[in-house]
C-alpha positions as CSV (number, residue, x, y, z in Angstrom):
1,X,-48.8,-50.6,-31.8
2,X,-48.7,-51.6,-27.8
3,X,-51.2,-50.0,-25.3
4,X,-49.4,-47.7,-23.4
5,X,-50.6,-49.3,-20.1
6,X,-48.4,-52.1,-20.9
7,X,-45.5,-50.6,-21.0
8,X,-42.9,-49.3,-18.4
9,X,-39.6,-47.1,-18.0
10,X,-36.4,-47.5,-15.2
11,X,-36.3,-44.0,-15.4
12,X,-38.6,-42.0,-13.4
13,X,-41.2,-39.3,-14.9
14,X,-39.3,-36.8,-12.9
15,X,-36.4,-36.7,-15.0
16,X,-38.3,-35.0,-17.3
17,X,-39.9,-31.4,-17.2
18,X,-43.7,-31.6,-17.1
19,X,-43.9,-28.8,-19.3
20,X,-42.5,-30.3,-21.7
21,X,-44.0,-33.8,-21.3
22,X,-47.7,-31.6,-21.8
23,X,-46.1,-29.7,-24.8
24,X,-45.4,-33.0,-27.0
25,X,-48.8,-34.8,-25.1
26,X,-50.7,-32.1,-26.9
27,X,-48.7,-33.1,-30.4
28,X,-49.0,-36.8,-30.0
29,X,-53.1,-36.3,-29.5
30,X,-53.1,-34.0,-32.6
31,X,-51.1,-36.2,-34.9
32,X,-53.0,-38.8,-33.9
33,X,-49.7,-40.4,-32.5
34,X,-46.0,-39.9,-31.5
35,X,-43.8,-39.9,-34.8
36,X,-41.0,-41.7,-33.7
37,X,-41.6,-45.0,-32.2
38,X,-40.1,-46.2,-28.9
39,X,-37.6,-49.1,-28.5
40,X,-39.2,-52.0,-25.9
41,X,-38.2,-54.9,-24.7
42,X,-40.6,-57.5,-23.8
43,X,-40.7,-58.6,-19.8
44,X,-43.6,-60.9,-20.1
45,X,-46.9,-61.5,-21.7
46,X,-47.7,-58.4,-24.0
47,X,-45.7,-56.3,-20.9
48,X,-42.3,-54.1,-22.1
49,X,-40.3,-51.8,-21.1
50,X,-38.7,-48.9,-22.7
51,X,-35.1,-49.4,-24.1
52,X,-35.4,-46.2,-26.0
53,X,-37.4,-43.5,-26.2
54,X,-38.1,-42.9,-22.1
55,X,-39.3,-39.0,-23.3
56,X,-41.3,-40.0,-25.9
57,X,-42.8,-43.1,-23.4
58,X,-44.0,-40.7,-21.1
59,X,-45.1,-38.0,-23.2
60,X,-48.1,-40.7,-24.5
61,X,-48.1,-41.4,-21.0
62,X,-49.7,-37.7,-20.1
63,X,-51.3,-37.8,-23.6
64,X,-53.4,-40.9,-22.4
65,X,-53.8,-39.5,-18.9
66,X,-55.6,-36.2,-21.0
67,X,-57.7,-38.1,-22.9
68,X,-57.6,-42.1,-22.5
69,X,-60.1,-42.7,-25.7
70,X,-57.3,-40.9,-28.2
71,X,-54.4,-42.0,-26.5
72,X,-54.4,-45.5,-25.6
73,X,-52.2,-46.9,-27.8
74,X,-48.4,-46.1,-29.3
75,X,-46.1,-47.1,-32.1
76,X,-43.0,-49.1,-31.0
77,X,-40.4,-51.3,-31.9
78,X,-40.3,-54.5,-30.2
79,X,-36.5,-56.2,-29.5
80,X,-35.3,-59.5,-28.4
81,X,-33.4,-60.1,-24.8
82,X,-31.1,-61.1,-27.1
83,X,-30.9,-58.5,-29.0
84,X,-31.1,-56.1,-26.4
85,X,-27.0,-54.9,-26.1
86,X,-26.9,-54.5,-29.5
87,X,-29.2,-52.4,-29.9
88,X,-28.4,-50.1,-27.2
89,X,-24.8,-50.0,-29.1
90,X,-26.5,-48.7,-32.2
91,X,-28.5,-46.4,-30.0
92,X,-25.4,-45.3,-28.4
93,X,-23.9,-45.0,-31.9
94,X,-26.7,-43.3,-33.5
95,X,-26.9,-40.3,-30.7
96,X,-23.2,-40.0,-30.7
97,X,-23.3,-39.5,-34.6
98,X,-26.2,-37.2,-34.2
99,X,-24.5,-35.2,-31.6
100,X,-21.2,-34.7,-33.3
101,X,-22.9,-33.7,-36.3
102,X,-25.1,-30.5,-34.7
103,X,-23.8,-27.6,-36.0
104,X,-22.3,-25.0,-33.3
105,X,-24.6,-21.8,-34.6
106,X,-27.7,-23.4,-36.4
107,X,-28.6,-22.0,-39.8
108,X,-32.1,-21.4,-40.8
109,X,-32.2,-23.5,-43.9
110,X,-34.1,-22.8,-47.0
111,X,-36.4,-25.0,-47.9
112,X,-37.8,-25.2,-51.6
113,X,-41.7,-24.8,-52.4
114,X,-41.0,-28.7,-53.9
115,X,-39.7,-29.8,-50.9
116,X,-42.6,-28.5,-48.4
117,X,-44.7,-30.1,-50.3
118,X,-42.9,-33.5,-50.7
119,X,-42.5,-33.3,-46.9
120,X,-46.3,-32.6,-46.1
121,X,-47.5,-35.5,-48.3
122,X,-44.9,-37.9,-46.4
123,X,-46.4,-36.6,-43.2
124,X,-50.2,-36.6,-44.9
125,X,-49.3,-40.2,-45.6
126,X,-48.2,-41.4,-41.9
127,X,-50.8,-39.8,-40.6
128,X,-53.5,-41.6,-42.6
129,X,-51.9,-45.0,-41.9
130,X,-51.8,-44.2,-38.6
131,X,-55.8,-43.3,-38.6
132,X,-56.2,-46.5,-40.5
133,X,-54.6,-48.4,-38.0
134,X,-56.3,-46.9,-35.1
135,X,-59.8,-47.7,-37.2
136,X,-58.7,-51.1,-37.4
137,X,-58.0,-51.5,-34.2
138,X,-61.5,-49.7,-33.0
139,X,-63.1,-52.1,-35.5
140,X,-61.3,-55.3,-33.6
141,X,-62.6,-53.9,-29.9
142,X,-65.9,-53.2,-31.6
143,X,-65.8,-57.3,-33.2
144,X,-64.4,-58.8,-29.5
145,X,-67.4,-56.8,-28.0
146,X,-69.8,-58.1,-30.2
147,X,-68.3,-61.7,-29.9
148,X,-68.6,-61.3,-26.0
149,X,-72.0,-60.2,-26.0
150,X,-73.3,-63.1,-28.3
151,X,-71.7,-65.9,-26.4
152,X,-73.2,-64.4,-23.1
153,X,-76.6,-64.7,-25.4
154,X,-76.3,-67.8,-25.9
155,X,-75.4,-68.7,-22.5
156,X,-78.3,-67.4,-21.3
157,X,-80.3,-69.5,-23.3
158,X,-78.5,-72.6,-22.4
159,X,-81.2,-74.7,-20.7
160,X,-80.0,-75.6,-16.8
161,X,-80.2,-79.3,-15.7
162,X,-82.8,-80.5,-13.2
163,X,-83.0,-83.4,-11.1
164,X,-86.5,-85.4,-10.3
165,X,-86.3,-84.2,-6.6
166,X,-85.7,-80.5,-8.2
167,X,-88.8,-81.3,-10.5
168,X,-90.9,-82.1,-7.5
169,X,-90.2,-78.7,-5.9
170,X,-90.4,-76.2,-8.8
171,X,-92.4,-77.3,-12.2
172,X,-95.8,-75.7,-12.3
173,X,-99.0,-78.0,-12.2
174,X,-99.5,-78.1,-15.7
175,X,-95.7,-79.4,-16.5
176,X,-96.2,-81.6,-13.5
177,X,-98.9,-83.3,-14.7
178,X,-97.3,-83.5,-18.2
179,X,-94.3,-85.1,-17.1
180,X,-96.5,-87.8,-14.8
181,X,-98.3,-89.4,-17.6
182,X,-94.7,-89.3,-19.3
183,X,-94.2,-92.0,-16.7
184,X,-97.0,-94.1,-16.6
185,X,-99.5,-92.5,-14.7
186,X,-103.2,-92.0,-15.7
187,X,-104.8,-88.6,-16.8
188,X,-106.9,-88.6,-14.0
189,X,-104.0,-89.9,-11.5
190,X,-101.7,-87.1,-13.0
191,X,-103.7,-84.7,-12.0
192,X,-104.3,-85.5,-8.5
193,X,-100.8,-86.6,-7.9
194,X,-99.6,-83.1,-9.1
195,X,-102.3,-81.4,-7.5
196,X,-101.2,-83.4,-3.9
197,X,-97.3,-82.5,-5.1
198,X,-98.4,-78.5,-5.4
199,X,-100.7,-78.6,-2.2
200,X,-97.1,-79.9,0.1
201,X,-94.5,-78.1,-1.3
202,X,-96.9,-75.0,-0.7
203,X,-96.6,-76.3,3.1
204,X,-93.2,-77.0,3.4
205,X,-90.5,-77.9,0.6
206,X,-89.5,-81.4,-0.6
207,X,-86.2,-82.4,1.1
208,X,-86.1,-86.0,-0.7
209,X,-88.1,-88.4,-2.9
210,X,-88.7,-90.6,0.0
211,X,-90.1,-87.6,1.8
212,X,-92.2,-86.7,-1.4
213,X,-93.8,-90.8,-1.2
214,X,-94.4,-90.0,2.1
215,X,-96.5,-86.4,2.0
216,X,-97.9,-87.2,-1.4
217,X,-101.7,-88.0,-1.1
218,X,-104.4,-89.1,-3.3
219,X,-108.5,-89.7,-2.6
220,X,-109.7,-93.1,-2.6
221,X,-113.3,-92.9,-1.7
222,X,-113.3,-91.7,1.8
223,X,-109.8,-92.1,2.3
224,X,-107.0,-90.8,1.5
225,X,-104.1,-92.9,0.0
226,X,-100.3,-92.8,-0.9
227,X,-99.9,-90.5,-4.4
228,X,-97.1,-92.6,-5.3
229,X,-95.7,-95.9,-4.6
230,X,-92.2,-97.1,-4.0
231,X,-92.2,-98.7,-7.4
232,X,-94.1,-96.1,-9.6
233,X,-91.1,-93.4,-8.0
234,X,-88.6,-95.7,-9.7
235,X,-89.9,-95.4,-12.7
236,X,-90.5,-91.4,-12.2
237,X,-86.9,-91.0,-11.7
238,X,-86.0,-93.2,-14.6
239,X,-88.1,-91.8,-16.9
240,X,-87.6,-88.4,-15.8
241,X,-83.9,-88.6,-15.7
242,X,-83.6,-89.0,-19.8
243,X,-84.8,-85.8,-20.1
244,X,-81.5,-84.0,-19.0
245,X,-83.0,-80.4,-19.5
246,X,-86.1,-78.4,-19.0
């Protein structure tokens, strides 16, 4: 089974009457596919194009154009480039054989009540593998989409990578003052460090740590002193820059 959007003919669709294109469309969508398989070549990555069977390719064609969700796909046989001349020999052979044998006035043939039946249980029978098939194959689509959906899940918990500088700029106080003490600093120093931090960044945004030691203020008695020194920001940004992930 191909998709029919994968495949191609060299002979155009207007070769072919469009009445007759709609009568076996409507066939194809009611037998749940065409009976006789087309002949392909491959031309590149899950692309063919029709060796045999141009009809019958564009027939599913219209079938797919009247209703894409039933028609999608169609049974083919898949031949080599190598194997490609002789098999348009047998074809060759095979409608010359076919041709010759047609009968000048055509007979209605009897058919037995045994045969009937014998030939509706072969037909009962393709038709169910070809609804298993087509199950299978809405089961696959139905898996993939499942698959695509969890790994976009999971994605979208992946936890993004900050930098001390992105830190600075976008943890809330509380996480602020958590990761502080994480590098050194006192409860109390946390707090008004990350307090000083929020106050700035509320002003204007961080552009570098050497801009954050310079903003950065702390009370001392009447005064008001650097947050953090050149030294204590070295250890910030080592401590800080083991924890790859917020």
């Amino acid at each position: 089974m191909v998709d029919v959007e994968t495949v191609t003919s060299n002979i155009p669709r207007s070769n072919f009457k469009e009445t007759d294109l709609e009568t076996l469309a409507d066939l194809i969508l009611e037998s749940g596919g065409i009976l006789k398989p087309l002949v392909v070549k491959k031309t590149g990555f899950e692309q063919y194009e029709v060796v045999d069977g141009h009809f019958e390719y564009y027939s599913a064609v219209r079938a797919r154009e009247k209703n894409p969700n039933e028609g999608d796909m169609v049974s083919a046989l898949i031949i080599s480039s190598e194997n490609e001349d002789v098999a348009l020999k047998q074809i060759a052979s095979l409608k010359a054989i076919d041709s010759s044998n047609k009968p000048g006035v055509k007979t209605p043939i009897k058919t037995s009540y045994s045969e009937s039946i014998s030939k509706n249980n072969d037909f009962n029978l393709l038709e169910k593998q070809i609804n298993d098939l087509r199950s299978e194959l809405a089961q696959e689509r139905r898996e993939r989409q499942e698959l695509y959906e969890a790994l976009k899940l999971i994605e979208s918990q992946i936890p993004k990578q900050t930098t001390p500088l992105d830190a600075f700029n976008s943890l809330s106080l509380l996480e602020l003052t958590f990761r502080l003490r994480t590098a050194g600093f006192t409860d109390k120093k946390a707090v008004q460090v990350a307090e000083s931090v929020e106050k700035e960044r509320k002003k204007k945004k961080f552009e570098s740590l050497k801009d954050v030691l310079a903003r950065v203020k702390i009370p001392s008695g009447k005064k008001q002193i650097k947050g953090i020194s050149g030294d204590k920001m070295v250890d910030i940004v080592d401590s800080w820059s083991r924890i790859l992930f917020i």
